[in-house]
Structure formats: structure tokens, C-alpha cells
C-alpha positions in Angstrom: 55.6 110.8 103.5 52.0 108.9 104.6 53.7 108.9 108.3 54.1 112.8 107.8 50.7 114.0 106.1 49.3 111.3 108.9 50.5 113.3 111.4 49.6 116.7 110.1 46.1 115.4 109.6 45.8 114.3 113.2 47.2 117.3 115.0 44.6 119.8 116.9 41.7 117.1 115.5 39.1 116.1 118.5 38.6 112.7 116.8 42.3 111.8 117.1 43.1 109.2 119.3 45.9 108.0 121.0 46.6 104.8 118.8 45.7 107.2 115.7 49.2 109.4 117.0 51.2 106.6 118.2 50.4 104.8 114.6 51.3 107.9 112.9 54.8 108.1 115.0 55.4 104.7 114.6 55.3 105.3 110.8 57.7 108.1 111.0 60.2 106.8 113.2 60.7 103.6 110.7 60.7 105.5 107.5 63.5 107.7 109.1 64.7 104.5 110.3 65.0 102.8 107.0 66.7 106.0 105.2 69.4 106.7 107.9 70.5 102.9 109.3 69.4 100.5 106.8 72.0 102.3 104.4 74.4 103.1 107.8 74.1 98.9 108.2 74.9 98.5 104.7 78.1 100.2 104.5 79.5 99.2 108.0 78.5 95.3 106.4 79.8 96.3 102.9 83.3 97.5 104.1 83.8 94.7 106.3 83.3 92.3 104.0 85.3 94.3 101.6 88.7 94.5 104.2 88.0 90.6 104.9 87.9 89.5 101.0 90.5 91.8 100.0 92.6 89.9 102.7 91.9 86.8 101.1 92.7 88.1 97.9 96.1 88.8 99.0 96.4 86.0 100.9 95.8 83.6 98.3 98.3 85.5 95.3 100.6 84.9 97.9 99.9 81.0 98.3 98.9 80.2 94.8 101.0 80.2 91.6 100.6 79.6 88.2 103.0 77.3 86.6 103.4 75.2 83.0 102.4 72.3 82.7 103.4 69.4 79.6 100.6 67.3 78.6 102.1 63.6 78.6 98.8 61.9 77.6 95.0 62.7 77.2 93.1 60.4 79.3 89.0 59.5 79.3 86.7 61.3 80.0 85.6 62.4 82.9 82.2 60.8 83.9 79.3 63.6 83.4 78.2 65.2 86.7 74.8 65.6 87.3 75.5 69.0 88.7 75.1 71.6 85.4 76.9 74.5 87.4 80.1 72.1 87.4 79.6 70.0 84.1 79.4 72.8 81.6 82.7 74.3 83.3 84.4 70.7 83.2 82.9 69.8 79.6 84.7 73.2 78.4 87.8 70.9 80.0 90.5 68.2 78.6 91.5 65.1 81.0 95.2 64.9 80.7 98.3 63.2 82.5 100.7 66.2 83.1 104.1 67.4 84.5 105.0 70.8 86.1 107.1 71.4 88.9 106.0 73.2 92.0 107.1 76.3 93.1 109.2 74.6 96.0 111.4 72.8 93.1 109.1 69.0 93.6 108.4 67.5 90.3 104.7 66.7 89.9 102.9 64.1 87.6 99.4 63.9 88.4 95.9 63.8 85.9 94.8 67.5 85.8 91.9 69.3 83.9 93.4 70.9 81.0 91.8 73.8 78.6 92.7 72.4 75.8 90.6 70.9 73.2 92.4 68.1 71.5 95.4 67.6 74.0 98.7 66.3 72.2 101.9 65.0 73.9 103.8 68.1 74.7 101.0 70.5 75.1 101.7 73.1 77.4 99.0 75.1 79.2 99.0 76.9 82.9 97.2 75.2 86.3 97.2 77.1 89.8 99.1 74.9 92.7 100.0 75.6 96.0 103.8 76.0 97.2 103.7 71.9 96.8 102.7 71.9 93.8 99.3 70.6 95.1 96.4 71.5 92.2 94.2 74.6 93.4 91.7 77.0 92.3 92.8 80.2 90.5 92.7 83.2 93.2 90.0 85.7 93.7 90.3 88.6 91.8 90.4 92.3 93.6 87.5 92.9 91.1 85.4 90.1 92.3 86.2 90.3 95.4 84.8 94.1 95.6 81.5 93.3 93.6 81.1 90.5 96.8 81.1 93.1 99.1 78.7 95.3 97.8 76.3 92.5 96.8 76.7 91.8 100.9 76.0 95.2 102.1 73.4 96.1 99.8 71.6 93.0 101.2 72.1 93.6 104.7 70.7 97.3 104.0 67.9 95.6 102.4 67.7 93.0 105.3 67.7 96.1 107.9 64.9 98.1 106.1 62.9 94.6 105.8 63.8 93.9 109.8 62.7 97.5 110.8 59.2 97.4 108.4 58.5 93.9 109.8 58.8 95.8 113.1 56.5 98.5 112.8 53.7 96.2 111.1 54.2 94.3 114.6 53.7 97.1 116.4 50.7 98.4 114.8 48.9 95.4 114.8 49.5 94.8 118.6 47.9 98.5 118.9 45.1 97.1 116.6 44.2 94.2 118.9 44.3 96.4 121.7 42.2 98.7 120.4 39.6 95.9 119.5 40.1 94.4 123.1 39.0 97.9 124.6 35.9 97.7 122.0 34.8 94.8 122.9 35.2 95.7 126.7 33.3 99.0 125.9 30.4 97.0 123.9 29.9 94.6 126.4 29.6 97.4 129.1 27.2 99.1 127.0 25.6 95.5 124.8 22.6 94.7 127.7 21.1 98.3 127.7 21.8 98.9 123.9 18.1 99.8 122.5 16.2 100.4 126.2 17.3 104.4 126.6 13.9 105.7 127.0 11.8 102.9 127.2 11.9 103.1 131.3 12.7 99.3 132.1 
């Protein structure tokens, strides 16, 4: 709205100068800028991110299953890690020795994280494997997966408007120094007579 009322200000004035209008314009072409393509780049980002993790979400309910497996004994503890992200999620976790068999029919006894508290012989709970039977992370969720893609193309919109901004402060202040290199051109034309109008030297 400043670009705008600048403009209005300037127009018909005898004082305006050129840098005053191209300042002005500059304003109003990024604030139009920022309202149409920052939220145009969002989307276009948004949706592709949302057709790219929705394809993984699909692709890995397809590769990963859930199966049963039978606690055969609770082993140590798992050393702490020094990571807190990890170690609350693994604290929260039982080490056990476990059977399950894979999806493919292979029979499977590895040591696997269990959620269980106090693990007993015979225990069952559920872990994600691959076709093998190989231990894997639970899939993403469609859920999750969409909350991603709008977290990605509300920053690139925010990115855009930031890029575009950044662009226009650029631009104005290469008009500035201009305008200060044509001063000080102008002052030292007019700096050795400055004060001897008149004095007939």
C-alpha cells in the first residue's frame, strides 16, 4: 500500500525525480509480486511434494508389513545414546530376543526393540519387516505425509516472498548509490566556486 500512496504522491509533482518513480515502481511490482507468485510458488511446491510423498506412502504399505512377534528372552539394555531425539523413543522400548516369520514364509530370530515394559517369555507384540522379514520402520502415514507437504510449500512461498523482498532492497540501494555518485559528481562540479557568486574573483 506505501508502493501505491508513493506513487500517488509523486505523480504531476515537479520535485519528483526519476529514482523517486522507479523506487516507487520497484515497490509495487514486488508487493504484487509477493501476493500473486510467492503463494503461485507455494502451491506448485506444495502439490509436488504432496504427489511425491503420497507415492512413498503407497509404496512403502506395499513393501512393509506388520507381523507378530514371540518374545523368547529380554536381553540388556541398550547402552544410552547421547542423542535425546532417539533415547527417549528407545527408553520408551524393551530389548528382547524374538521370533516372527516374514511375509515370504522365512522364520526369523533376531534381538528387536519391543514396546513392552517388562517382556516375559511368550510375549507377543507387532514389528514392521520387509518382504524378508528384515526389521523396518513403520510406514508414513497419508496424514503425515500431507502435513509435509504443506509445511514444504508454505516455506517455499515464504522463501519466494523473502527472495523477491531481498531483490527489491537490492535494487533500491544500487539506485541509492547511484544517486549519491551523481551528487558527488554534481558537488565537485559546483565545490571550487561554492561561496564566490558575487564576489567577482
Amino acid at each position: 500500500m506505501r508502493a501505491i500512496s508513493g506513487l500517488w504522491r509523486w505523480r504531476g509533482n515537479p520535485l519528483c525525480r526519476a529514482t523517486d518513480l522507479a523506487e516507487a515502481w520497484a515497490a509495487l511490482l514486488a508487493l504484487l509480486l509477493v501476493l500473486v507468485v510467492a503463494p503461485l510458488v507455494g502451491v506448485v511446491i506444495g502439490s509436488v511434494a504432496e504427489d511425491s510423498l503420497q507415492r512413498s506412502v503407497r509404496d512403502q504399505q506395499r513393501s512393509r508389513h506388520q507381523v507378530v512377534a514371540t518374545v523368547v528372552k529380554k536381553l540388556n539394555r541398550v547402552a544410552l545414546d547421547p542423542d535425546p531425539e532417539s533415547s527417549t523413543t528407545r527408553d520408551a522400548h524393551s530389548r528382547v530376543l524374538a521370533d516372527w516369520t516374514a511375509p515370504d514364509g522365512t522364520a526369523h530370530h533376531e534381538p528387536v526393540l519391543a514396546g513392552l515394559e517388562s517382556p516375559r517369555r511368550g510375549d507377543h507384540f507387532t514389528v514392521w519387516t520387509d518382504v524378508h522379514g528384515g526389521i523396518v520402520t513403520r510406514p508414513l502415514d497419508r496424514a503425515t505425509a500431507t502435513t509435509h507437504a504443506v509445511l514444504a510449500g508454505a516455506g517455499a512461498a515464504g522463501l519466494a516472498g523473502g527472495l523477491i523482498e531481498g531483490g527489491r532492497r537490492l535494487i533500491v540501494w544500487r539506485m541509492v548509490r547511484r544517486r549519491y555518485a551523481r551528487w558527488d559528481q554534481a558537488w565537485d562540479k559546483a565545490g571550487p566556486d561554492w561561496g564566490r557568486t558575487g564576489t567577482g574573483s
